[in-house]
PADOZA-556808 format. One record per residue (C-alpha): z, x, y; residue in one letter; residue number from 1. Coordinates in steps of 0.05 Angstrom, whole numbers, plus 5000, padded with zeros to 4 digits. Last residue first. Example, Ala and Ser with C-alpha at 12.3 -4.5 7.8 and 13.67 -1.06 7.14 Angstrom:
! PADOZA-556808
(site (5143 5273 4979) S 2)
(site (5156 5246 4910) A 1)
//
This chain:
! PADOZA-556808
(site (7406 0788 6769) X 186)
(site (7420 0868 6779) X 185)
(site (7487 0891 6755) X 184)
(site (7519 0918 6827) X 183)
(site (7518 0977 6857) X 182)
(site (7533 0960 6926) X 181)
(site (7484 0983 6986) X 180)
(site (7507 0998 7062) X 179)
(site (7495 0968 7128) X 178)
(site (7549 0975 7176) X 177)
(site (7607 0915 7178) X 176)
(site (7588 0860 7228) X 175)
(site (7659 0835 7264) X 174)
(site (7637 0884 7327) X 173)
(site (7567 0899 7345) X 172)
(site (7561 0964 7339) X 171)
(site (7528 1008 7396) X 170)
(site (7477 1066 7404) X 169)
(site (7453 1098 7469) X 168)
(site (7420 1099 7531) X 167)
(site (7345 1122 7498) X 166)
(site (7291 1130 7553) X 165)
(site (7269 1199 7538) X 164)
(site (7277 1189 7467) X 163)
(site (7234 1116 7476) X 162)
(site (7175 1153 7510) X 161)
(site (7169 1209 7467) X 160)
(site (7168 1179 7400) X 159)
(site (7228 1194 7359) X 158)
(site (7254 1129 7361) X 157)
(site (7197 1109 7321) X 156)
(site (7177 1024 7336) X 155)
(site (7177 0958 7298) X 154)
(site (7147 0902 7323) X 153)
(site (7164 0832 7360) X 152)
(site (7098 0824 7401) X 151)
(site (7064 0853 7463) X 150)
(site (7035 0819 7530) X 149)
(site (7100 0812 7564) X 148)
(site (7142 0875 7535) X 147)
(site (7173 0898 7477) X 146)
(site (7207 0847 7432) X 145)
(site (7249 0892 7387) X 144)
(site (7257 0920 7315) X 143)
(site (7290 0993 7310) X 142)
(site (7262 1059 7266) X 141)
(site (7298 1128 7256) X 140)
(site (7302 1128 7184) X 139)
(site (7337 1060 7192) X 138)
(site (7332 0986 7221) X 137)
(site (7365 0995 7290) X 136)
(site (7358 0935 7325) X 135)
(site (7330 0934 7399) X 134)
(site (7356 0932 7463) X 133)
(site (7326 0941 7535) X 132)
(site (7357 0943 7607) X 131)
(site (7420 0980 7583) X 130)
(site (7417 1033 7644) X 129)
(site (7372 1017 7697) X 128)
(site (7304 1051 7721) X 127)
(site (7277 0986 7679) X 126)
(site (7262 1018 7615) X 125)
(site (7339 1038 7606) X 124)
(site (7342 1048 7530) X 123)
(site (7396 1012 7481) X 122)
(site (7401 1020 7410) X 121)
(site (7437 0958 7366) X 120)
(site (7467 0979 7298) X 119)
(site (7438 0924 7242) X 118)
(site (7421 0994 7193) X 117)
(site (7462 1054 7203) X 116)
(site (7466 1097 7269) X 115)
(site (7520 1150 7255) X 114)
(site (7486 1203 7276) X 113)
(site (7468 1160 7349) X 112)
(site (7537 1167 7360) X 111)
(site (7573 1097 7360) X 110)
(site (7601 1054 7430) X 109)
(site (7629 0994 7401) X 108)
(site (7597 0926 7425) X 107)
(site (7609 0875 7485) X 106)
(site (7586 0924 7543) X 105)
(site (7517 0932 7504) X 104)
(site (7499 0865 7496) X 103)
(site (7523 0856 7570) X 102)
(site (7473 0901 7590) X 101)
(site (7417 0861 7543) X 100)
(site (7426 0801 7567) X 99)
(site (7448 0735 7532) X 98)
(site (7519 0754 7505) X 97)
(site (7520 0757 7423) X 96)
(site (7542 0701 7377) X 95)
(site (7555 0714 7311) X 94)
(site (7528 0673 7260) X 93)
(site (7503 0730 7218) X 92)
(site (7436 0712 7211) X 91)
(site (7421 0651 7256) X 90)
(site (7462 0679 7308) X 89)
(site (7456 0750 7303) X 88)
(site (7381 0752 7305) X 87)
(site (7375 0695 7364) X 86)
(site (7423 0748 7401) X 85)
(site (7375 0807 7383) X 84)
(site (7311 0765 7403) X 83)
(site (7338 0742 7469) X 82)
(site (7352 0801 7487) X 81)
(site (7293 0835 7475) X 80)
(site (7252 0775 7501) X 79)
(site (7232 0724 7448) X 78)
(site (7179 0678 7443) X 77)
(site (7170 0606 7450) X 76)
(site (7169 0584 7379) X 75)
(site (7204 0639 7354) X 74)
(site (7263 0624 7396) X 73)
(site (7301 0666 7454) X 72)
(site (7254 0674 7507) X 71)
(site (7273 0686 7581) X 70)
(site (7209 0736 7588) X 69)
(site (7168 0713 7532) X 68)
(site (7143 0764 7472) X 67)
(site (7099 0738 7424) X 66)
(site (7123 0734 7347) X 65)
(site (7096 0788 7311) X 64)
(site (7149 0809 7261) X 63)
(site (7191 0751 7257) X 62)
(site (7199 0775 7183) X 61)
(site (7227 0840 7196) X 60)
(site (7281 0815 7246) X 59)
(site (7304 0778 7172) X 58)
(site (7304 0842 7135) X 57)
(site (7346 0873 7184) X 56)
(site (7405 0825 7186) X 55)
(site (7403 0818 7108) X 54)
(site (7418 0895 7117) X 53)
(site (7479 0872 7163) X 52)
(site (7497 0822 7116) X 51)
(site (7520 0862 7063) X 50)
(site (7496 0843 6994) X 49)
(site (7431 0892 6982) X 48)
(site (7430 0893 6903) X 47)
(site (7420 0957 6867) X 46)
(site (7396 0964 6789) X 45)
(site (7386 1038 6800) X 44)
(site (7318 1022 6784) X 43)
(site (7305 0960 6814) X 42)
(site (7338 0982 6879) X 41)
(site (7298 1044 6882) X 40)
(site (7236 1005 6867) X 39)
(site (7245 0958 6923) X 38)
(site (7261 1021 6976) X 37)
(site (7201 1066 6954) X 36)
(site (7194 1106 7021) X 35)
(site (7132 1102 7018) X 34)
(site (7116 1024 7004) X 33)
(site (7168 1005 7057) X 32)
(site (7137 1057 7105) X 31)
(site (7072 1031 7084) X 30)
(site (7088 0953 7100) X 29)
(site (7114 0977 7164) X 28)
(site (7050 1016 7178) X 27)
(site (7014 0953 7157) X 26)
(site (7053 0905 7197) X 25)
(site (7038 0959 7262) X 24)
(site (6964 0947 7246) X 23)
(site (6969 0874 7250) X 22)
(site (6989 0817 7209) X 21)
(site (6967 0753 7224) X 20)
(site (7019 0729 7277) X 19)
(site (7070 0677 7270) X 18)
(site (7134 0672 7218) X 17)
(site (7102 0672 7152) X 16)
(site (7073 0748 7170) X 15)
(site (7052 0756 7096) X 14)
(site (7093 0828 7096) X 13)
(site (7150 0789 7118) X 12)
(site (7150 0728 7076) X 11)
(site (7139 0784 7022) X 10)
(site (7201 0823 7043) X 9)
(site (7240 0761 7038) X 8)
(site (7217 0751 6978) X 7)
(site (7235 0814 6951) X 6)
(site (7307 0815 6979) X 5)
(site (7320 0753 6947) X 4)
(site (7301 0766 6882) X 3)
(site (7334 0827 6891) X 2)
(site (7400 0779 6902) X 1)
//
């Protein structure tokens, strides 16, 4: 499974999915690289077996991908919407509703302090509530399609303009938080 885990993040860092990698790749690529995650797991002989963590490391890889009001596929783009539900589908199988207020309405309210890994987070961009989504991927980070013009990238919560627009946090029912198992590494 850590073999796994590292190539996916390589597919990821190597932007396999679309774009050459930008300046955002790199500052995901550094936070990865900082915060030591691979050689945590190797050294505590970790494996990542929850599917809400696989979850985040395959949003990682479509890193890039052009944004495309309506989209829902990496060949024609992705919306926010449309790139959470394409997320859950082809990771996790579960299928989500298609916009991103009834994204919210169909999952479990959470406190953002309990945000883990997979956990959607909602912001009202659109002077209405729920109008953007985006998956949580940790230490204060989500994955989303942005806007027309922008790709799939990874953004701070913390920043000014997504705290002052952040609705709230929500679990998607049937997908278990993300957590690691100590396991004998393969």
């Amino acid at each position: 499974m850590l073999r796994k885990l590292c190539f996916i993040l390589l597919v990821a860092a190597a932007g396999a999915q679309a774009a050459p990698p930008s300046p955002r790749d790199d500052d995901l690529l550094r936070f990865i690289a900082d915060k030591g995650i691979l050689s945590k797991l190797e050294q505590v002989g970790y494996t990542v077996t929850d599917r809400a963590t696989e979850l985040v490391f395959t949003a990682i890889g479509f890193l890039g991908v052009p944004y495309r009001r309506g989209g829902s596929s990496a060949e024609t783009g992705f919306d926010c919407s449309g790139f959470v539900r394409a997320m859950f589908q082809n990771t996790v199988g579960l299928i989500l509703p298609r916009s991103a207020n009834e994204q919210a309405a169909s999952s479990e309210v959470i406190d953002a302090k309990d945000l883990k890994p997979g956990d959607l987070v909602f912001f009202n961009t659109m002077k209405s509530a729920f109008s953007h989504v985006g998956i949580y991927v940790g230490e204060g980070k989500f994955i989303h399609s942005p806007k027309p013009g922008a790709q799939v990238r990874v953004e701070d919560m913390g920043q000014s303009y997504w705290r002052g627009r952040f609705d709230g946090a929500r679990r998607v029912l049937g997908l278990p938080p993300a957590e690691t198992k100590a396991t004998p590494a393969s």
